[in-house]
Each structure stands twice: as C-alpha cells, then as structure tokens.
TILUM-69111 format. One record per residue (C-alpha): x, y, z; residue in one letter; residue number from 1. Coordinates in pm, 1 decimal, decimal comma. Layout:
BEGIN
east|north|up|r|k
X|Y|Z|a|NUM
...
//
This chain:
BEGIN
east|north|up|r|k
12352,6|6656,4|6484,5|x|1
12581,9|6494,6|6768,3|x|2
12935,4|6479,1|6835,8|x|3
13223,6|6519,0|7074,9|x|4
13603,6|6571,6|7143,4|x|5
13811,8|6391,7|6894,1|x|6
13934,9|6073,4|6909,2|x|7
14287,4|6179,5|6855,5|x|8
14286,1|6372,7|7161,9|x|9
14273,9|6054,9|7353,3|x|10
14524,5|5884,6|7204,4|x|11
14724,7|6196,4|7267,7|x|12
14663,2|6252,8|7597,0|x|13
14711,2|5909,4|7675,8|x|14
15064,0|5871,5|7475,3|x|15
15166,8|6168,8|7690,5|x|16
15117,5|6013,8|8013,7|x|17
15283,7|5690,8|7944,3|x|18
15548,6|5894,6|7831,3|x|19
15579,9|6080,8|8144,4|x|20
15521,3|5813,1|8343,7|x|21
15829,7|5629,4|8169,1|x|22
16056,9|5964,0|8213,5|x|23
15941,1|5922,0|8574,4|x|24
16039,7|5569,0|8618,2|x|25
16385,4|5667,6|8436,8|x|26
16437,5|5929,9|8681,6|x|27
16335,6|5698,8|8970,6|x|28
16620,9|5388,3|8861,8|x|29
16857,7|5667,1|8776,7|x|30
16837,0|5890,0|9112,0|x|31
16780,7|5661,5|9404,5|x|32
16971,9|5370,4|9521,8|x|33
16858,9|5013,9|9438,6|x|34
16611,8|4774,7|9706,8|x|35
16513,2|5112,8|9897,7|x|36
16174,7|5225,6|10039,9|x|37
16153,3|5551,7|9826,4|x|38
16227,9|5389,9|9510,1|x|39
15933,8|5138,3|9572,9|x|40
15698,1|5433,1|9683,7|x|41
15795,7|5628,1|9381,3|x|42
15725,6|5372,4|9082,4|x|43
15452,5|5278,2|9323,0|x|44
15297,1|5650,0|9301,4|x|45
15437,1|5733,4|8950,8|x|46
15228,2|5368,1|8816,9|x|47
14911,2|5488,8|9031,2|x|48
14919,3|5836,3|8862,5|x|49
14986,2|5742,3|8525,9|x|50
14683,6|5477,3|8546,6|x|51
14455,3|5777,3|8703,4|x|52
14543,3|6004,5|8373,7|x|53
14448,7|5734,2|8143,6|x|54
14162,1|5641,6|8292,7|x|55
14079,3|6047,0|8333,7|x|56
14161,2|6099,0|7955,3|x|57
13891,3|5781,1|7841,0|x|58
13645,5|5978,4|8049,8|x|59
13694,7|6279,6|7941,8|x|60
13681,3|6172,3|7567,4|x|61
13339,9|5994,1|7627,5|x|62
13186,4|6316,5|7860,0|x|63
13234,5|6566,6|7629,8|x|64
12948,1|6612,3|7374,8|x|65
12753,4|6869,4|7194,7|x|66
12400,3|6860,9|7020,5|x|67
12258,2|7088,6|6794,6|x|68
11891,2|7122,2|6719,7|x|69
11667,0|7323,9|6534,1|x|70
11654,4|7589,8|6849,5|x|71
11974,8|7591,0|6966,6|x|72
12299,7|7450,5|7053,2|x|73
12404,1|7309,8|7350,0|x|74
12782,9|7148,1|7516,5|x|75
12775,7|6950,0|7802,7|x|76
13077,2|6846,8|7941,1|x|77
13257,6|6697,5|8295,1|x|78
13329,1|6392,0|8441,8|x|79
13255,7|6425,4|8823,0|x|80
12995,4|6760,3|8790,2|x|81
12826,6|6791,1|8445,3|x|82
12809,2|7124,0|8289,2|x|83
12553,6|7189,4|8035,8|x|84
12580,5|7553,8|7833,5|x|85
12297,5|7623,8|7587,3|x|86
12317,5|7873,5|7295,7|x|87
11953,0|8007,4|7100,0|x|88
12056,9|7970,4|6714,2|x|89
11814,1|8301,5|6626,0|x|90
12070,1|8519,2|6914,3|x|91
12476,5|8337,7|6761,4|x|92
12617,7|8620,7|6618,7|x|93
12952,7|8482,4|6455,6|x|94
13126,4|8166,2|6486,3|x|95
13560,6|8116,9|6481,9|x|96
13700,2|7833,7|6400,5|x|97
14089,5|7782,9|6560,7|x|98
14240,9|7540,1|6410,2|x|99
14547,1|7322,5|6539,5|x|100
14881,3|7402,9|6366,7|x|101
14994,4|7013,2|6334,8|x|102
14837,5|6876,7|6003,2|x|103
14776,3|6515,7|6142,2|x|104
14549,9|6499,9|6412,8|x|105
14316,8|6704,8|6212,1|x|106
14140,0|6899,3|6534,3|x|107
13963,1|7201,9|6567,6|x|108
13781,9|7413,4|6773,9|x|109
13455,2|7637,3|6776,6|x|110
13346,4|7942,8|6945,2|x|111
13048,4|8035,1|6921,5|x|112
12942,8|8387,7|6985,9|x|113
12606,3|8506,4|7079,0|x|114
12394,9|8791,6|7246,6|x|115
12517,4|8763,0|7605,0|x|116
12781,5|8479,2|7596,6|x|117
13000,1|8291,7|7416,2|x|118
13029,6|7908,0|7404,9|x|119
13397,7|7693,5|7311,1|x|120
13307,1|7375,0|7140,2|x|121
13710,0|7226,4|7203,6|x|122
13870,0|6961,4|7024,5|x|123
13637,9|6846,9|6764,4|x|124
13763,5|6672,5|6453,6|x|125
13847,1|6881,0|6163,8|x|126
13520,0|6730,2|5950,0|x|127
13247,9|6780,7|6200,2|x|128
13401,8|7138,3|6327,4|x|129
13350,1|7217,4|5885,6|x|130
12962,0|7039,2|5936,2|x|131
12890,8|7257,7|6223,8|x|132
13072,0|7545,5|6099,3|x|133
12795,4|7551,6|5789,3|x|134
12478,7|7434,3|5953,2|x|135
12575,4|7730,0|6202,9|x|136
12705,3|8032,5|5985,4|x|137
12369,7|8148,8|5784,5|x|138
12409,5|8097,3|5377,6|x|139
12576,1|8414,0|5251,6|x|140
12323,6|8527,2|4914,1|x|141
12405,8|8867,4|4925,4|x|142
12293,4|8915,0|4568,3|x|143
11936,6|8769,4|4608,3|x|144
11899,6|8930,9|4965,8|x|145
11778,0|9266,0|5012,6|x|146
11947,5|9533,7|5202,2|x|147
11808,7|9608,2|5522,5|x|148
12072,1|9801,0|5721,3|x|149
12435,4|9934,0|5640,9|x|150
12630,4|10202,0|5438,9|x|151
12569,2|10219,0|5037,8|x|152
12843,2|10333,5|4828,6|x|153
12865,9|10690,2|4936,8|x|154
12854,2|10651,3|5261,6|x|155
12521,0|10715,1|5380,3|x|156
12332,0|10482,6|5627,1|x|157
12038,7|10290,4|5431,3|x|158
//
C-alpha cells in the first residue's frame, strides 16, 4: 500500500499564502506613500515570497510518501534532502491516530511506535490513516487466542 500527505493540505497551505500575501499587499498600499521605491520593493518581495510558498507547498505535497510492505513500513519525505525512516512490522508496538478537530478536511495523522523509535506518518487523509490504521494494529481475537503472558483474575502472573 502507497500514499501521501493529503490533498487538502495543499489547498490549505496554498489558500494561506495568498491570503497573506494579499494582507501584505494591503499593508503595503495602506502604509507607504504612492510611486515610491519601497512600495515597489515590497509588493516586489511580498509577490516573490508568496510564489516561493506555493511552489514549496506543491512540492511538499508530491515529496511526502509512505509505503508499507509485508516487512515493514517506511516514510520518506523532503524536498531539497530526502529522508527515508523505516519501521520492522514484527518490532511496532502500538499505533495513535490524532485526528484534526475541523470535520472538513478530513486529515489525520499516525504514529507509529516501535522497539527503539517512533515514526509520524503527518497529514494523511482520514480514509487511508483508517486503511493503515487496520493493516497495522494486529486483529484483536482475544477469545480464540490463548493466553501467553499477563495477570488472570486474581491477580497472579500466568
């Protein structure tokens, strides 16, 4: 199975820039006098930076991916230096979902906790975070399974 960062957050990310690069253009006509240098420089600069972030946030939804196999799981992430983390399935220990508290974008988030480390799968949309979330977790037949370790009812270590 395959995925990445959710669309949403792009379309996010990107609504917040133009909208801070329009309060910065306000602030720009409001503040400085017409036909001067540092207006020019600073919807010059303001345009440049506000092209940079949405350029940065299409990159960023396109470099973030994860991949999980039969043997493990692994995120790689990073636009200018990659960074690839790798997680055994036999050593995850427990897996949290966080969820986001707006109900539209529909994003969620991962960690995964294992022997030694822990891994953050961020931003993942709400379906594949519930896909990975079950192929992850082992299936819970506690009344078929036998007892291996842990306290029976009076208290006493089995």
């Amino acid at each position: 199975m395959e995925g990445g960062v959710s669309r949403w957050l792009q379309l996010m990310v990107s609504l917040a820039v133009v909208l801070v690069w329009c309060g910065a253009v306000a602030l720009t006509l409001f503040f400085t006098q017409p036909f001067t240098v540092l207006r020019g420089w600073l919807l010059a600069g303001s345009s440049l930076a506000a092209a940079a972030g949405a350029v940065y946030a299409g990159f960023f939804w396109r470099s973030c991916h994860f991949t999980l196999t039969n043997q493990y799981i692994e995120y790689r992430s990073g636009i200018l230096y990659q960074i690839n983390r790798r997680i055994r399935l036999s050593s995850i220990m427990a897996v949290t979902v966080v969820k986001c508290p707006f109900p539209k974008p529909e994003i969620a988030s991962l960690l995964v906790s294992a022997m030694g480390g822990s891994m953050l799968l961020p931003l993942l949309d709400k379906k594949d975070a519930e896909k990975l979330l079950a192929l992850l977790l082992p299936s819970e037949n506690t009344e078929n399974a036998e007892k291996t370790e842990g306290m029976d009812d009076a208290g006493n270590v089995v």
